[in-house]
KOLMI-991522 format. One record per residue (C-alpha): residue in one letter; x, y, z. Coordinates in steps of 0.05 Angstrom, whole numbers, plus 5000, padded with zeros to 4 digits. Layout:
<nodes>
{node "A" {X Y Z}} ...
</nodes>
This chain:
<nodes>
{node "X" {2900 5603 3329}} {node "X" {2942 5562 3374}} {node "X" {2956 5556 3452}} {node "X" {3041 5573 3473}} {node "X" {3060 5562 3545}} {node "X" {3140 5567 3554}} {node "X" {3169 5565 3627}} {node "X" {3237 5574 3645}} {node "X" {3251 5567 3725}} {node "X" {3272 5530 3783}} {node "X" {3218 5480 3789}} {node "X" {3192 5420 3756}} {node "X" {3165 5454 3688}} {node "X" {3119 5403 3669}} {node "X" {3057 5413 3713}} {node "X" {3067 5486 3696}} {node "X" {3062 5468 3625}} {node "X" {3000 5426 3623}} {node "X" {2960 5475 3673}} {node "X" {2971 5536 3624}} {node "X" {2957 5496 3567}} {node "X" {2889 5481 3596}} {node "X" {2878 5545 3611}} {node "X" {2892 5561 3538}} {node "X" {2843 5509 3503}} {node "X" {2789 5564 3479}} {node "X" {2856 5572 3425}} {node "X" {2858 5497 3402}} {node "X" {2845 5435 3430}} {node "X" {2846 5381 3365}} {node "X" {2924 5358 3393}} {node "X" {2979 5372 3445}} {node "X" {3047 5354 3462}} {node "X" {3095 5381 3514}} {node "X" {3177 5381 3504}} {node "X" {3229 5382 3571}} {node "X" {3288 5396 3576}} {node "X" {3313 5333 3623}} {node "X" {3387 5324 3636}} {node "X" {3420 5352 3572}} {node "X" {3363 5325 3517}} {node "X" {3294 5340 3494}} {node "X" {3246 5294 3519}} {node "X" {3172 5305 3475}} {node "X" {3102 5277 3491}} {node "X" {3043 5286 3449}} {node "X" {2970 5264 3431}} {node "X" {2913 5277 3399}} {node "X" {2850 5305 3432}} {node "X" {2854 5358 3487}} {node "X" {2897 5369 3539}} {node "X" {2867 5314 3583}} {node "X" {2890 5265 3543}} {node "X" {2962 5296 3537}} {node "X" {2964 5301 3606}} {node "X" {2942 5221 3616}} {node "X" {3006 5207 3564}} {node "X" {3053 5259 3605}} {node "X" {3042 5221 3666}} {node "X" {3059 5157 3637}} {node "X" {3125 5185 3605}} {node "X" {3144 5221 3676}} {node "X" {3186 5275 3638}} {node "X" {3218 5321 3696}} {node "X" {3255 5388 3684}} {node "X" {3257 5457 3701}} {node "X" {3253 5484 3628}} {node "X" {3202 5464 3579}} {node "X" {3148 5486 3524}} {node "X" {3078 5471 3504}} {node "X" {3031 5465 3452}} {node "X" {2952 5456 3446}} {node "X" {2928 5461 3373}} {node "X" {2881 5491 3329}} {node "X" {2904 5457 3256}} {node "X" {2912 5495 3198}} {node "X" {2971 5444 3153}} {node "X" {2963 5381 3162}} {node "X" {2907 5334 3197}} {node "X" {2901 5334 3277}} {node "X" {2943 5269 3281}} {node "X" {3004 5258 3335}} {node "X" {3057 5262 3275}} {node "X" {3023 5338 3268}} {node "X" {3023 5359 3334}} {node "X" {3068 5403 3362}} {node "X" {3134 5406 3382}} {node "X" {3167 5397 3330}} {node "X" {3241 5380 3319}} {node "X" {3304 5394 3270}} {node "X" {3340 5321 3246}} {node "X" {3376 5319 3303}} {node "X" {3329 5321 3355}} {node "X" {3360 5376 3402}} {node "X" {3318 5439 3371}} {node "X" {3231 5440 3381}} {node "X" {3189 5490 3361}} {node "X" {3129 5512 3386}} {node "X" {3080 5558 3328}} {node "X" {3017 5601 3321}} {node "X" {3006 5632 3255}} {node "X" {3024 5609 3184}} {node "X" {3081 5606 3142}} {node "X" {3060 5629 3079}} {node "X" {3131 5608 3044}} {node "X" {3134 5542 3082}} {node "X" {3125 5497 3014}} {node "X" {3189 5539 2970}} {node "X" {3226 5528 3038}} {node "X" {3207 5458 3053}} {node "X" {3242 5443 2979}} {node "X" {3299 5472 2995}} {node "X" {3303 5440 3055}} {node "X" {3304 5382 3031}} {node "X" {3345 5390 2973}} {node "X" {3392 5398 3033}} {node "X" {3384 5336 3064}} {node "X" {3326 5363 3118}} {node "X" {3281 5298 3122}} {node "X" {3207 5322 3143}} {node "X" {3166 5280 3193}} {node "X" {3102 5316 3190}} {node "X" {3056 5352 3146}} {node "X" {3049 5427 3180}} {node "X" {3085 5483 3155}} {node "X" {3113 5495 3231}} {node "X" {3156 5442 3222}} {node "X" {3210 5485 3168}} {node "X" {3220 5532 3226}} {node "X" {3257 5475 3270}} {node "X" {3303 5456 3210}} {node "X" {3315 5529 3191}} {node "X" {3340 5537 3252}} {node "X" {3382 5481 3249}} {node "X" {3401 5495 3183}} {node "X" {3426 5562 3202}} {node "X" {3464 5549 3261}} {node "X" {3511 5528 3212}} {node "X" {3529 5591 3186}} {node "X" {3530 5639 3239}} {node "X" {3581 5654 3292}} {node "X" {3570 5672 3365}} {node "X" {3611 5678 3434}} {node "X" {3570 5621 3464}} {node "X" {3510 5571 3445}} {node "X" {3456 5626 3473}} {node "X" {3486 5670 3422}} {node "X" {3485 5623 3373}} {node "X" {3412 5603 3377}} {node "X" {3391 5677 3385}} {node "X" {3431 5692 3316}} {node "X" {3393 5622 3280}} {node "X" {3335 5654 3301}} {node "X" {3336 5727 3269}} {node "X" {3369 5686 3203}} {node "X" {3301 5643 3213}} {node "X" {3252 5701 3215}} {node "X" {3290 5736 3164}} {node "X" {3269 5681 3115}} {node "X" {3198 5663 3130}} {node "X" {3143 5697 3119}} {node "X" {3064 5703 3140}} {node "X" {3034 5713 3211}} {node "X" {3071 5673 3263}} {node "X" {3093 5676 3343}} {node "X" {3136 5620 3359}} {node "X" {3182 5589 3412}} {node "X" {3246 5549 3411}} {node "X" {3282 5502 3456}} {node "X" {3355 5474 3442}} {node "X" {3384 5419 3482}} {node "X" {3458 5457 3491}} {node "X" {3433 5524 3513}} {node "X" {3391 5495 3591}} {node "X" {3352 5547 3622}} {node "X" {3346 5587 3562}} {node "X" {3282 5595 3518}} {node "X" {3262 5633 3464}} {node "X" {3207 5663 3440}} {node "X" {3186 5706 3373}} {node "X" {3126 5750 3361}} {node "X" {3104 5776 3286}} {node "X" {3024 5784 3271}} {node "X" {3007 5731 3325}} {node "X" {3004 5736 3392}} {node "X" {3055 5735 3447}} {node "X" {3070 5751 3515}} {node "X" {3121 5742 3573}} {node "X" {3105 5738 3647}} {node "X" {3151 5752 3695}} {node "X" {3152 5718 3760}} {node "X" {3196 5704 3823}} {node "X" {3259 5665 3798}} {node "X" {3208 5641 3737}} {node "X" {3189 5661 3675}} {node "X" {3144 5645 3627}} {node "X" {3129 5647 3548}} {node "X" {3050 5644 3522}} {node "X" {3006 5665 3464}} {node "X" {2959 5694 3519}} {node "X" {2963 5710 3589}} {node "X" {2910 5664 3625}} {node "X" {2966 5608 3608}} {node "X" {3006 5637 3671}} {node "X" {2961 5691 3702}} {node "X" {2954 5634 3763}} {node "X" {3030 5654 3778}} {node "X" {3038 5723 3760}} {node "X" {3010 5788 3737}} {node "X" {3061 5817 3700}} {node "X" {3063 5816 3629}} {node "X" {3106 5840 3582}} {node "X" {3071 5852 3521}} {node "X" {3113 5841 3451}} {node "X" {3112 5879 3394}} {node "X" {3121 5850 3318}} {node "X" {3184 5829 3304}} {node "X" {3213 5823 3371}} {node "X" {3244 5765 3406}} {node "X" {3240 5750 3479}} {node "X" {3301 5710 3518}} {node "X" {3278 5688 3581}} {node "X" {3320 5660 3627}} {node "X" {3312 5636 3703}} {node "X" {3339 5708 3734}} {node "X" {3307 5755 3676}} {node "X" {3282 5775 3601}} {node "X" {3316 5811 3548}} {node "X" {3270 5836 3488}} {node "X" {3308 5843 3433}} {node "X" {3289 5892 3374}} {node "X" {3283 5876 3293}} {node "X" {3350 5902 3297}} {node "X" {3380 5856 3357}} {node "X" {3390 5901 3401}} {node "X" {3365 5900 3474}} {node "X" {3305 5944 3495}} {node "X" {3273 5961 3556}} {node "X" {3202 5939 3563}} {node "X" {3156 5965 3613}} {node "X" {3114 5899 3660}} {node "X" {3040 5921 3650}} {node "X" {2998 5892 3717}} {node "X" {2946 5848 3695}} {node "X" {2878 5859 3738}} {node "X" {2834 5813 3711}} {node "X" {2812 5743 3743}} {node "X" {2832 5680 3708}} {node "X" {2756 5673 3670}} {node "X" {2764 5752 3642}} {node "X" {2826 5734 3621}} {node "X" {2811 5674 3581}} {node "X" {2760 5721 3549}} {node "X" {2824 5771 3527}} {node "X" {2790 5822 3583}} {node "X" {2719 5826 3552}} {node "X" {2659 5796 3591}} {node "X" {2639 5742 3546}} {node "X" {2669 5704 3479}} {node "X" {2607 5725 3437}} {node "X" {2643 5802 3444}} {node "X" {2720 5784 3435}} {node "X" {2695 5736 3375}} {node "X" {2657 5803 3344}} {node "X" {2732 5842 3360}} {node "X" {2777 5790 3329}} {node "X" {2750 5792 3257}} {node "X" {2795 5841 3221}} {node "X" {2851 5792 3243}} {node "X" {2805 5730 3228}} {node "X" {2790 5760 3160}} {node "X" {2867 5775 3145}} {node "X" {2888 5699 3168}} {node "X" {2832 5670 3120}} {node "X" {2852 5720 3070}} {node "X" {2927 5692 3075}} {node "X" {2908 5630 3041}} {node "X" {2868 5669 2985}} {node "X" {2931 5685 2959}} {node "X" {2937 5626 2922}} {node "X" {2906 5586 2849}} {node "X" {2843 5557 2875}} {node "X" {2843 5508 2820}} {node "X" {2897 5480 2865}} {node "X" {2844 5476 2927}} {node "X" {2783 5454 2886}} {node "X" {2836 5400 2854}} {node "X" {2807 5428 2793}} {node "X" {2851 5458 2736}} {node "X" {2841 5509 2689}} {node "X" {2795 5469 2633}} {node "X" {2755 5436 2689}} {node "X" {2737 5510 2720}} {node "X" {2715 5536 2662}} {node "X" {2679 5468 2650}} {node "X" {2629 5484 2710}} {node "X" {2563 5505 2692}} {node "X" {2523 5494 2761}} {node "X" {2535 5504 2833}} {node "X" {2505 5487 2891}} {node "X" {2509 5511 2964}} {node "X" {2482 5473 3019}} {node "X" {2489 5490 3092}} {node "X" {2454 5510 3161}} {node "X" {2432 5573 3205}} {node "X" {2495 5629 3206}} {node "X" {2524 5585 3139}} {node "X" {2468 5584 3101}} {node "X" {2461 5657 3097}} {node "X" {2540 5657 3081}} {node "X" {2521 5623 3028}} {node "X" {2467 5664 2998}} {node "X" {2518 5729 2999}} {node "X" {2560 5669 2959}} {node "X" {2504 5669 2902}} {node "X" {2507 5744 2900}} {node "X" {2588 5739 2882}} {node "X" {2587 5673 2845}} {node "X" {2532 5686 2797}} {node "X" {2559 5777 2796}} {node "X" {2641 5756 2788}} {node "X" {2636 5684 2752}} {node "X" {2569 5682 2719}} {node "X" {2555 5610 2741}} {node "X" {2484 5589 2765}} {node "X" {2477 5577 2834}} {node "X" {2423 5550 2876}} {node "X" {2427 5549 2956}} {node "X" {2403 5506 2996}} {node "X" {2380 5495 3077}} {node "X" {2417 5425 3078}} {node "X" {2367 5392 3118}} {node "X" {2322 5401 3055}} {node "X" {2379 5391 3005}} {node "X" {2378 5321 3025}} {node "X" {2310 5309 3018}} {node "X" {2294 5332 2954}} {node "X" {2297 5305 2883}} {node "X" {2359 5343 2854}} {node "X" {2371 5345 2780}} {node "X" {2427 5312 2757}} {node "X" {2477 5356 2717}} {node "X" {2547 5345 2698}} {node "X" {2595 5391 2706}} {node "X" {2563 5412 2776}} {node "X" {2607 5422 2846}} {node "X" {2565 5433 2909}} {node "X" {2599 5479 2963}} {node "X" {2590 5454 3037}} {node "X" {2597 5520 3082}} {node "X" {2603 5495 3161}} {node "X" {2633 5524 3219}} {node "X" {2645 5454 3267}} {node "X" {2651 5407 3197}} {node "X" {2605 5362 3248}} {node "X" {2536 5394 3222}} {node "X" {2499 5330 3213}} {node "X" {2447 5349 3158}} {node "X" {2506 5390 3117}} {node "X" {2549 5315 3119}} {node "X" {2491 5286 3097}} {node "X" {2471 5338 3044}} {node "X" {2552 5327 3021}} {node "X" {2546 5246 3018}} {node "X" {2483 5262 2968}} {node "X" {2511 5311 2928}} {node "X" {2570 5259 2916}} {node "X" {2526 5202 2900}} {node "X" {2495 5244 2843}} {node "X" {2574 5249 2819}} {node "X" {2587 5330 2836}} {node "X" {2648 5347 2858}} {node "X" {2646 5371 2928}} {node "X" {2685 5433 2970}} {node "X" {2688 5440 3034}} {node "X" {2693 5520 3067}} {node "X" {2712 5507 3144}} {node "X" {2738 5518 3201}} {node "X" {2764 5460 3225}} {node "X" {2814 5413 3187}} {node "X" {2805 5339 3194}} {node "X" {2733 5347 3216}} {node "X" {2678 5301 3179}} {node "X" {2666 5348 3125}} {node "X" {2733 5359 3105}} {node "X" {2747 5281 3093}} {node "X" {2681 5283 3068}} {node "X" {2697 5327 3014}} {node "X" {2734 5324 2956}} {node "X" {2778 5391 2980}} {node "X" {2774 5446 3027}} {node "X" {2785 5523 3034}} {node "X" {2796 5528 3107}} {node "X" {2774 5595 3148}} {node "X" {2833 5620 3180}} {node "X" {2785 5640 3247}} {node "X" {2810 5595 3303}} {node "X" {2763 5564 3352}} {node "X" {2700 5600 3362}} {node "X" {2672 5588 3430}} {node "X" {2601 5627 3431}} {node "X" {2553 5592 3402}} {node "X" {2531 5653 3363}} {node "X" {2576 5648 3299}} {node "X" {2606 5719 3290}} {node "X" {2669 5721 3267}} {node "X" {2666 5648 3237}} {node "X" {2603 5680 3186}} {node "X" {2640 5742 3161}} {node "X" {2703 5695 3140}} {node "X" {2653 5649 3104}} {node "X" {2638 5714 3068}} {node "X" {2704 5734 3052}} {node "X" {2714 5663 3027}} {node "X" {2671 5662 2978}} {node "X" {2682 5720 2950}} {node "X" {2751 5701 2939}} {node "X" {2726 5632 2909}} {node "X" {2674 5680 2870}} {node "X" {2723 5725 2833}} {node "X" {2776 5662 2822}} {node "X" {2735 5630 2790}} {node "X" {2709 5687 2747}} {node "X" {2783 5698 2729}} {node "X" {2792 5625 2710}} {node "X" {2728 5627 2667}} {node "X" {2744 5693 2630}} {node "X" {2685 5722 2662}} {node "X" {2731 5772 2699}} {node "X" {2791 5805 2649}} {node "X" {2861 5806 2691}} {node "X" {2849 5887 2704}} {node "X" {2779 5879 2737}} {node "X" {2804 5813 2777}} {node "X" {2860 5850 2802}} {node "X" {2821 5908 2827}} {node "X" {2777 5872 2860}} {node "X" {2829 5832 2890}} {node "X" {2862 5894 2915}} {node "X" {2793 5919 2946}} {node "X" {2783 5851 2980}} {node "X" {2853 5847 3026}} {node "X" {2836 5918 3042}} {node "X" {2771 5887 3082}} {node "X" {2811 5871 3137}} {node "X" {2828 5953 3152}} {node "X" {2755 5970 3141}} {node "X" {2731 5918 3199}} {node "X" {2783 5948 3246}} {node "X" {2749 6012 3241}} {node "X" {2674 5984 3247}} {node "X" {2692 5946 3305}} {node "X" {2699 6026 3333}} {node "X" {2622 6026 3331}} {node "X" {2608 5988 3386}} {node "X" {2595 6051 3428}} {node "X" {2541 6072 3385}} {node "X" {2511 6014 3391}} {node "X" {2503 5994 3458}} {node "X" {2486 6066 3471}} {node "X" {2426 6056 3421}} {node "X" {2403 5996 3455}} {node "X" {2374 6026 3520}} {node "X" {2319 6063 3478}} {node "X" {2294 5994 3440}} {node "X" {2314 5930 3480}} {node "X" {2255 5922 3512}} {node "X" {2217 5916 3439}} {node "X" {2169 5860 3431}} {node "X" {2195 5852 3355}} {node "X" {2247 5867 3307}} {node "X" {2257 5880 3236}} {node "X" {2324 5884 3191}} {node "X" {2304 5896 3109}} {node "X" {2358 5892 3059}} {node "X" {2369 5891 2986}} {node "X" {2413 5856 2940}} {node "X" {2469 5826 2978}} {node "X" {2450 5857 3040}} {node "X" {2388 5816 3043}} {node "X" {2425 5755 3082}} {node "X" {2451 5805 3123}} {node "X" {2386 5826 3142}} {node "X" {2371 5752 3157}} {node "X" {2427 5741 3194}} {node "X" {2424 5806 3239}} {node "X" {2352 5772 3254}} {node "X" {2378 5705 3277}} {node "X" {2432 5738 3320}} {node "X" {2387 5771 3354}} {node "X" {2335 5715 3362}} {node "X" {2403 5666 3380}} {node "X" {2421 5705 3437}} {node "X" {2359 5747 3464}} {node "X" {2305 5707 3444}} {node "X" {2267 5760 3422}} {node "X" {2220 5757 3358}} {node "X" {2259 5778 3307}} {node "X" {2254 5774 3229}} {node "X" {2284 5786 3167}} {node "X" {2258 5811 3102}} {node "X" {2283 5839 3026}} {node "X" {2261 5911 3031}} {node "X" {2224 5903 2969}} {node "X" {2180 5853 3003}} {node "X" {2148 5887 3059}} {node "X" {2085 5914 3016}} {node "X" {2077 5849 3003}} {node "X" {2054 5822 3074}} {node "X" {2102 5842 3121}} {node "X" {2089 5907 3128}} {node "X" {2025 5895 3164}} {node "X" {2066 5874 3224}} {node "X" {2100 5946 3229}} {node "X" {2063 5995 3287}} {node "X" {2087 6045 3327}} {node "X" {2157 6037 3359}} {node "X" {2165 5975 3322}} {node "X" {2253 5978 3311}} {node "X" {2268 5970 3251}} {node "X" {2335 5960 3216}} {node "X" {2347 5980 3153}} {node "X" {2421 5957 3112}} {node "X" {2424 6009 3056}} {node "X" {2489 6030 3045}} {node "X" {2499 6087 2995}} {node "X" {2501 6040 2936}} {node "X" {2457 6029 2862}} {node "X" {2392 6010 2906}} {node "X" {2397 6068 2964}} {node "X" {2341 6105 2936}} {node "X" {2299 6047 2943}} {node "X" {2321 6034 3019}} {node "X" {2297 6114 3019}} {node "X" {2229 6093 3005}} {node "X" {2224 6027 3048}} {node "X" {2249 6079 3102}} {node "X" {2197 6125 3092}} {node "X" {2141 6064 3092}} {node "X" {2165 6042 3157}} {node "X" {2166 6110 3192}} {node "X" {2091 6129 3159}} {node "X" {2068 6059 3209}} {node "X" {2109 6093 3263}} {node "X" {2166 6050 3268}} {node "X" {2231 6076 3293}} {node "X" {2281 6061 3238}} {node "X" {2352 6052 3253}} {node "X" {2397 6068 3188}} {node "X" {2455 6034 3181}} {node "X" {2495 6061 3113}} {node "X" {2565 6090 3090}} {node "X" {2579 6161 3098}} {node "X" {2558 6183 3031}} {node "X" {2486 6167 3051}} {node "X" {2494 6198 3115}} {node "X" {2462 6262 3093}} {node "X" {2394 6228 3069}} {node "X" {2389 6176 3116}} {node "X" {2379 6232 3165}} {node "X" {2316 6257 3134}} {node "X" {2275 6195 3141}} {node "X" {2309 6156 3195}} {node "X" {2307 6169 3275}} {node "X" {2382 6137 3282}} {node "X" {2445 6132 3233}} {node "X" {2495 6078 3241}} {node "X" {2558 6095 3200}} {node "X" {2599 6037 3174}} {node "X" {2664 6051 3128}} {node "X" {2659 6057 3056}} {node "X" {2675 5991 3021}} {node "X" {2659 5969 2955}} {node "X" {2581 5948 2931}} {node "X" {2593 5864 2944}} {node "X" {2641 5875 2993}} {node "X" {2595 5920 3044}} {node "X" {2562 5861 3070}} {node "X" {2609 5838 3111}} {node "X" {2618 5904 3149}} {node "X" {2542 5917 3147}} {node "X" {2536 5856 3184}} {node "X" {2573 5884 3257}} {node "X" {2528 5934 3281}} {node "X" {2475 5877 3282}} {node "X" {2525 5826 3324}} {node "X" {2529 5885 3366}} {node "X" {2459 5890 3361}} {node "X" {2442 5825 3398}} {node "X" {2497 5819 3437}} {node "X" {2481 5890 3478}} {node "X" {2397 5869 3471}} {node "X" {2421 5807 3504}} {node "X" {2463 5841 3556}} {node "X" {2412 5881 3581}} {node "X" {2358 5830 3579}} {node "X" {2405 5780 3625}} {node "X" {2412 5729 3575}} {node "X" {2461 5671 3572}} {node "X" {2503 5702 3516}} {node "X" {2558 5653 3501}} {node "X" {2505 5593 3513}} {node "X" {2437 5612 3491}} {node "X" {2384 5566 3524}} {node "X" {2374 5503 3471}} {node "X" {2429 5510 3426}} {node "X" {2493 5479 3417}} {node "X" {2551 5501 3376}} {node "X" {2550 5441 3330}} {node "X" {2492 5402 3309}} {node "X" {2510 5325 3303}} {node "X" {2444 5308 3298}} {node "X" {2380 5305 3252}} 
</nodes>
């Protein structure tokens, strides 16, 4: 997830540029750079930070023109460093790209690229669509330089391939840019005598509020007096301006009232982006190859809060799909305790920020007892990656709330693509049952779209039980973190008591806390241990708690008899249902919260990242 701003007018483009850029941190703020067109050449200015300090280098540089693009960015190839940072150009100079997404073929192009004479100034995979554009203005043929550019640019998306919105500037076509929308976001607003290019309106809401809104495949012209939108097939179509009515802080929010919400909406699309760099060997990520992954006989996960329950779904798939050991561990303990010695061992760091102070810390130990160390984040170049020996980066973008939502159900989908790997890799997993389950796993993205539908239900539940001095979530299995982490949501953004159990447990102790009207939330999907989530139910209603249900149609039926409320989520398979067990309960707090007047997005004593002990 990267910020796009593009204008095209009769003013000076720059302060246009930097304001919508700001406006478009929440996307990425690790680096920056603007290009301007100023009296027939490209004139680029980056840096590394956020806007602020782009904006301190922009000044210095004084570029001035009336057509220009812009860039903040969240990285996903290549370090946050200025060579990184966006634009980028062809050999000559005269071509910049702006990108969002990923290029999932940018290495096999890249080669051949080169093996063409393409020399490569930076390490991000946006940098092959500048000089495969350049490349292809060589063989295509067009009445003028706008023609040619538009005709490099269908060649262009013709040959790459992943999730990607970008735009393009050349030096010989002035007053011209263009922009290209396919899985990632972009939009066109139209102005007076201006128009401009962004991944999202807030970046030019200040100037206008109508918005053309592009569908995949499509490619926007925009020049001074207009915008064509051309179709997959080239051709001109007529797009209808949709009037934007929300204020500039709703729209930075994509229209929903706070980030904790939108965050909870965008995981299908979160999922799918982390999932596009599953498709690979993770012997390549771990830096591991075959011999040295079946050579692991211990594993060892160490991280915090929302993380640290990622991680104990991860012990679920690791030891069920691989059949290695695994022990997980809160890293502010990890640290402190004696840890055996083993060879053979790699510990797995799970962080959102990469800044988590105790999970650095836990890392630096683990690698002075000589494991190998990996790194699942979402943030390249953060502490923990160069900490680590290798990463596997979550494709989520930046996540503002402080409530990790969409951040914790990629960490999920992570390791459960690490999980079956490396049961492949072992011979754990034959080809036939790898391949199934890989097949069930980038269908997860589909199933979220249709839980996010259950928002509804939700918040309508909430007005019976918000007021609740207490809550409970029980799980089994691999739904028992999920029960944990439905209780910290909750207790994150409502700060109401709320706690977790394993359903098994609750005649042990917790049970005694359970009297009438008591909510109490119970994961049991309609899987090998639904008949014992029966009988927890049926405990729980006999102390006159009100049990919410939350389980796949096939349990529907039975549910009903011993529940006072069903939540439906879709069918998935048995170690995949965690992850869509888990959004009824962000949708959970967040409404609790709602109602009670909370700070959602910034709950009272907590930060987003926790740099210190």
């Amino acid at each position: 997830m990267c910020g796009i701003i593009g204008y095209v007018g009769n003013n000076n483009s720059v302060p246009y540029i930097i304001d919508g850029l700001k406006k478009l941190e929440y996307r990425g703020y690790d680096s920056a750079g603007v290009s301007i067109l100023q009296n027939g050449r490209l004139v680029t200015v980056r840096a590394v930070g956020k806007v602020a300090e782009l904006e301190k280098a922009a000044l210095l540089a004084n570029p001035k023109g009336s057509t220009g693009i812009g860039h903040t960015r969240w990285a996903t190839h290549g370090k946050p460093s200025e060579e990184n940072s966006h634009p980028h150009t062809d050999c000559t100079g005269d071509i910049v790209v702006v990108h969002n997404g990923i290029i999932e073929n940018y290495l096999i192009l890249r080669d051949k690229l080169k093996s063409l004479g393409h020399q490569f100034k930076s390490e991000t995979d946006t940098e092959v669509i500048a000089h495969l554009i350049e490349e292809n203005l060589k063989h295509v043929s067009g009445k003028n330089d706008a023609d040619l550019l538009i005709k490099a640019v269908q060649k262009t998306n013709a040959e790459i391939s992943g999730a990607f919105a970008y735009g393009v500037l050349w030096a010989r076509t002035p007053g011209l840019l263009v922009g290209v929308k396919n899985q990632s976001p972009m939009v066109v607003g139209l102005g007076e005598n201006e128009n401009f290019l962004a991944s999202d309106v807030p970046a030019f809401l200040k100037h206008t509020n109508k918005v053309l809104f592009l569908e995949d495949g499509e490619i926007a012209v925009l020049r001074v007096d207009g915008v064509t939108v051309l179709d997959k097939a080239g051709k001109a179509k007529k797009v209808k301006p949709v009037k934007i009515s929300w204020d500039q802080q709703t729209a930075e929010k994509g229209g929903y009232p706070h980030f904790m919400l939108k965050e909870i909406y965008d995981q299908p699309q979160a999922i799918e982006d982390t999932l596009r760099t599953a498709r690979t060997d993770f012997g390549k990520i771990l830096g591991l190859n075959t011999e040295a992954l079946r050579g692991l006989q211990n594993i060892h996960i160490i991280a915090c809060g929302t993380a640290y329950h990622a991680g104990l779904v991860g012990k679920y798939y690791i030891e069920q799909f691989a059949g290695i050991p695994v022990s997980v561990d809160l890293a502010s303990e990890y640290k402190y305790r004696t840890v055996p010695h083993r060879v053979d061992t790699l510990a797995i760091a799970i962080s959102q920020s990469g800044e988590t102070a105790d999970t650095i810390g836990a890392v630096k130990k683990a690698k002075s007892l000589g494991f190998r160390t990996l790194a699942i984040c979402n943030v390249l170049g953060s502490t923990l990656t160069r900490t680590c020996d290798s990463t596997f980066f979550t494709h989520c973008g930046p996540e503002i709330s402080v409530a990790s939502t969409k951040a914790f159900t990629s960490q999920i989908t992570s390791m459960y693509a690490l999980a079956i790997f490396l049961g492949n890799a072992n011979g754990n997993l034959s080809q036939n049952v790898f391949d199934k389950l890989y097949k069930e796993l980038m269908a997860l993205p589909k199933a979220m779209s249709e839980v996010v539908k259950d928002e509804y239900t939700v918040r309508h539940l909430t007005r019976k039980i918000y007021k609740a001095d207490r809550f409970i979530f029980l799980g089994r299995n691999v739904n028992f973190p999920i029960a944990l982490e439905g209780a910290l949501k909750l207790k994150e953004v409502s700060y109401r008591s709320a706690e977790g159990f394993a359903a098994g447990e609750i005649k042990h102790g917790p049970i005694s806390i359970i009297d009438k009207g008591t909510p109490v939330f119970m994961l049991m999907p309609h899987d090998s241990l639904f008949e014992k989530m029966l009988s927890a139910c049926q405990e729980c209603r006999a102390r006159g708690a009100f049990v919410v249900a939350i389980t796949t149609p096939d349990g529907e039926k039975q549910a009903k008899d011993v529940a006072d409320k069903v939540l439906l989520v879709p069918q998935a398979s048995e170690f995949l249902q965690p992850a869509l067990n888990v959004v009824p309960l962000q949708f959970l707090a967040y409404w609790i919260a709602k109602r009670l007047g909370c700070d959602i997005d910034q709950p009272r004593n907590l930060a987003k990242s926790v740099t210190v002990e």
